[in-house]
C-alpha positions in Angstrom: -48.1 60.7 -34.8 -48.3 57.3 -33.8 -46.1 56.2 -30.5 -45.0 53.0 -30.4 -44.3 51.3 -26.2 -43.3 48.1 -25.3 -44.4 45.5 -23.2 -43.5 47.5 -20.0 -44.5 51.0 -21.2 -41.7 52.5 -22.8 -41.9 54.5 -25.5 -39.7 52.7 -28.4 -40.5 55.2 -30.9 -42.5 58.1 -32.2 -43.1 57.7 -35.8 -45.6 60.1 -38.2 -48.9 58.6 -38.9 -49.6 57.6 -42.7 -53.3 57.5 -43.7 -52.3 55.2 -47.0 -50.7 52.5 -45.2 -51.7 49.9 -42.7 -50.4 50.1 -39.4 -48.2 47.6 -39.6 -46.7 48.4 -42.4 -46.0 51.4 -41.0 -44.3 50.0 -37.8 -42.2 47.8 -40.6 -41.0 50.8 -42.3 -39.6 52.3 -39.2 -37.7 49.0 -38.4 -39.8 48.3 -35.2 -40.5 44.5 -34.4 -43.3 43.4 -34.1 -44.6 39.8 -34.5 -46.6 39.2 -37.6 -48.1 35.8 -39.9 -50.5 36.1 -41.9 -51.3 39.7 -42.5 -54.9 39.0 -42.5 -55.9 39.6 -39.1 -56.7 36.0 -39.1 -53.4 34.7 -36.7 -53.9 37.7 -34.0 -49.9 37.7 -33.8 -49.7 41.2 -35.0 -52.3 42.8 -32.3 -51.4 45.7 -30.4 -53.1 47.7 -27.4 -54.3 51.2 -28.1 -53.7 53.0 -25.3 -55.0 56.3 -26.6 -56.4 57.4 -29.9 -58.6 54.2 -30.5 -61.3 56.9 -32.7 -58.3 57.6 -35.2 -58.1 53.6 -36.2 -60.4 52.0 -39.0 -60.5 48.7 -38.0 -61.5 46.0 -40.3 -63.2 43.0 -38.9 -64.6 44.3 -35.8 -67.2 42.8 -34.2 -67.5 40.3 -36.4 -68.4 37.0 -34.5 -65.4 35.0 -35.5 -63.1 37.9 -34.6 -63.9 40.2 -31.2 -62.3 42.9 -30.7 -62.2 44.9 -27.7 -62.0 48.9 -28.4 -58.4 48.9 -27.1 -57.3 46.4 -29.5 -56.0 46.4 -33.3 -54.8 43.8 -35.5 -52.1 45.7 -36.8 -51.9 44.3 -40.5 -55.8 45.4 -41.5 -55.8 48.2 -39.5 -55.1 52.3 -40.8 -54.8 55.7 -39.2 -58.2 57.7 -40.3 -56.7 61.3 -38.8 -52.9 61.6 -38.7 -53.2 64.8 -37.1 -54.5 63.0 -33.6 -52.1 61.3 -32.0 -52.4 57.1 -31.5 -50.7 55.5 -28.6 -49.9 51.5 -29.6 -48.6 49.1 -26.8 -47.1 46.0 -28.4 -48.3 43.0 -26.3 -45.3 40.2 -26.7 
């Protein structure tokens, strides 16, 4: 499952975890809002805090120089569940 808080830590949503989408397509599908651009992971509008789960997230361009990362961060649009039987806890930041 993937739970979905706010910026003051309240749970919005609980949602099942798709391994074949990204996660914010996911959070779109559900009719959550959530800021997005580009959907490149290029903008950083889309990024979330993982609060718990951070081990069940691929996340694409990580560590690259031009794009840190800190483990308790995704970029929602380039970003997928790898187990959806572990739970993911994702704080939107705005």
């Amino acid at each position: 499952m993937i739970i979905i808080k706010n910026a003051s830590w309240e749970i919005i949503k609980v949602i099942d975890a798709d391994i074949n989408k990204t996660l914010l397509s996911q959070l779109q599908d559900e009719w959550i809002e959530i800021t997005y651009a580009c959907h490149t992971g290029i903008c950083w509008a889309c990024m979330c805090q993982i609060e718990s789960g951070s081990d069940n997230v691929q996340k694409s361009f990580r560590w690259e120089p031009w794009f840190p990362l800190w483990d308790d961060e995704v970029m929602t649009c380039i970003a997928w569940v790898i187990n959806k039987d572990e739970d993911i806890i994702l704080k939107t930041i705005y």
